[in-house]
C-alpha positions as CSV (number, residue, x, y, z in Angstrom):
1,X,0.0,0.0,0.0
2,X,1.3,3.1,-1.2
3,X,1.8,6.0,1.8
4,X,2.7,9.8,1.4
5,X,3.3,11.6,4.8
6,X,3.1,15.2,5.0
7,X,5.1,17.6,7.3
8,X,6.1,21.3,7.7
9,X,2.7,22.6,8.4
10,X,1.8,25.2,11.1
11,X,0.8,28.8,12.2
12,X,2.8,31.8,10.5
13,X,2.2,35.4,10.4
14,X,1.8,37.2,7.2
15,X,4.5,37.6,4.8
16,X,6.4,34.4,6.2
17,X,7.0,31.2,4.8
18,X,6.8,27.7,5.4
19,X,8.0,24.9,3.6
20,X,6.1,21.6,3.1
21,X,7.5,17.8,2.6
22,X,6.0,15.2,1.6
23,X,8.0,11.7,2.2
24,X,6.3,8.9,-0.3
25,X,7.0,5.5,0.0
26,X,6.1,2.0,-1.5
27,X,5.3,3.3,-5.2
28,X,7.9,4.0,-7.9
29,X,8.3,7.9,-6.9
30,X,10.3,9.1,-10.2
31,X,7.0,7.9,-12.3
32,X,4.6,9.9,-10.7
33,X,3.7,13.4,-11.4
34,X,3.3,15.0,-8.2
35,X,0.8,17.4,-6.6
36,X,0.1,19.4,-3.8
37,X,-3.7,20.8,-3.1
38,X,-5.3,22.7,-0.4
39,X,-8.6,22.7,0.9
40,X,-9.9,25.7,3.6
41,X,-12.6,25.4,5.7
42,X,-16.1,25.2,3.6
43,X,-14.3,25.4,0.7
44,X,-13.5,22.6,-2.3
45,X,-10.4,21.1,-2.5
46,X,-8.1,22.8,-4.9
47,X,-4.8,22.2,-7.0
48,X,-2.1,24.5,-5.8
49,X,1.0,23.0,-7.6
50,X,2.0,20.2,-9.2
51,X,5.4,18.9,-10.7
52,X,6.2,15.9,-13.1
53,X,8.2,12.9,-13.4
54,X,10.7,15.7,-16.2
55,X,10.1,18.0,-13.3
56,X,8.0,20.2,-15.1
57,X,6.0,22.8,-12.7
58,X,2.8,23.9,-12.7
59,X,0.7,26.5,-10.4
60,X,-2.1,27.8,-10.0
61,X,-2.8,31.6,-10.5
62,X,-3.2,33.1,-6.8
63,X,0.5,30.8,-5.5
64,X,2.6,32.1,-8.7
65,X,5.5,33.6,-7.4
66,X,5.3,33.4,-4.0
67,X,5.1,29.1,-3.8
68,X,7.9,26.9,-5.4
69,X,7.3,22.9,-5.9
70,X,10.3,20.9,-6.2
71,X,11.2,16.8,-5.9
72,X,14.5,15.0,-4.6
73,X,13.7,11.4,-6.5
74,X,16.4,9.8,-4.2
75,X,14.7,10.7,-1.2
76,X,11.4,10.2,-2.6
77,X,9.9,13.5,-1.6
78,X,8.5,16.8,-2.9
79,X,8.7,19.7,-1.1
80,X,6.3,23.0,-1.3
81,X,8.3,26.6,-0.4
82,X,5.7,28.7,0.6
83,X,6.4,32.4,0.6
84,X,5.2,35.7,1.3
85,X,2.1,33.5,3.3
86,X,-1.5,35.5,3.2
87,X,-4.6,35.2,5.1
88,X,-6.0,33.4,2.6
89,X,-3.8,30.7,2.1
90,X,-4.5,29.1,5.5
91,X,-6.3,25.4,4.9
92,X,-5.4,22.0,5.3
93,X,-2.4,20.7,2.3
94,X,-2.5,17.6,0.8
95,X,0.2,15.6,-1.1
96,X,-1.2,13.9,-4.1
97,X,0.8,11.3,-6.2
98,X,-0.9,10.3,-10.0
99,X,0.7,7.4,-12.3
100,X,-1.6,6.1,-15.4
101,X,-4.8,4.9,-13.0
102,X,-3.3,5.0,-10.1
103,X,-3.9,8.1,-6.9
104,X,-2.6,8.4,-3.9
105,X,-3.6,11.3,-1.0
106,X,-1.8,12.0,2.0
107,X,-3.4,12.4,4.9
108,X,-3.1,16.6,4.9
109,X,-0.8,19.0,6.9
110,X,-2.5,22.0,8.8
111,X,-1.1,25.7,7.8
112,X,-2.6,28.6,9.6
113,X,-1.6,31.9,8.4
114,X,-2.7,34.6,11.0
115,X,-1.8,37.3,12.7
């Protein structure tokens, strides 16, 4: 059974920064394109980043900028910099792994941003 464990949430001020992980293990890591999504209280879980197997980048509009995805394929792990942290960026992240058919979620990190 794959697993993917995130880390490096918590509470931040405005204008700080916090940098996720996420640790994956039993799947073949350098296949998977990778993601990261948030999801804030009454609100739909959305795509923040994602990053693939070429370690190509994508983000989504309101994160460019300030957010940076990146992978380490020999430690099986992708990271999310988060910069210049607003209000509105405080919800629970997720890690999200995609190959062909196959999904994996992690189980979500907390980041509060308030003052």
């Amino acid at each position: 059974q794959a697993q993917l464990v995130e880390s490096g949430g918590g509470l931040v001020q405005p204008g700080g920064s916090l940098r996720l992980s996420c640790a994956a293990s039993r799947i073949t890591f350098s296949l998977y394109t990778m993601g990261w999504y948030r999801q804030a209280p009454g609100k739909q879980r959305e795509l923040v980043a994602t990053i693939t197997s070429g370690g190509s980048t994508n983000y989504t509009d309101s994160v460019k900028g300030r957010f940076t995805m990146s992978r380490d394929n020999a430690k099986n792990t992708v990271y999310l910099q988060m910069n210049s942290l607003k209000l509105e960026d405080t919800a629970v992240y997720y890690c999200n792994a995609v190959w062909r058919s196959l999904v994996y979620w992690g189980q979500g990190t907390q980041v509060t941003v308030s003052s």
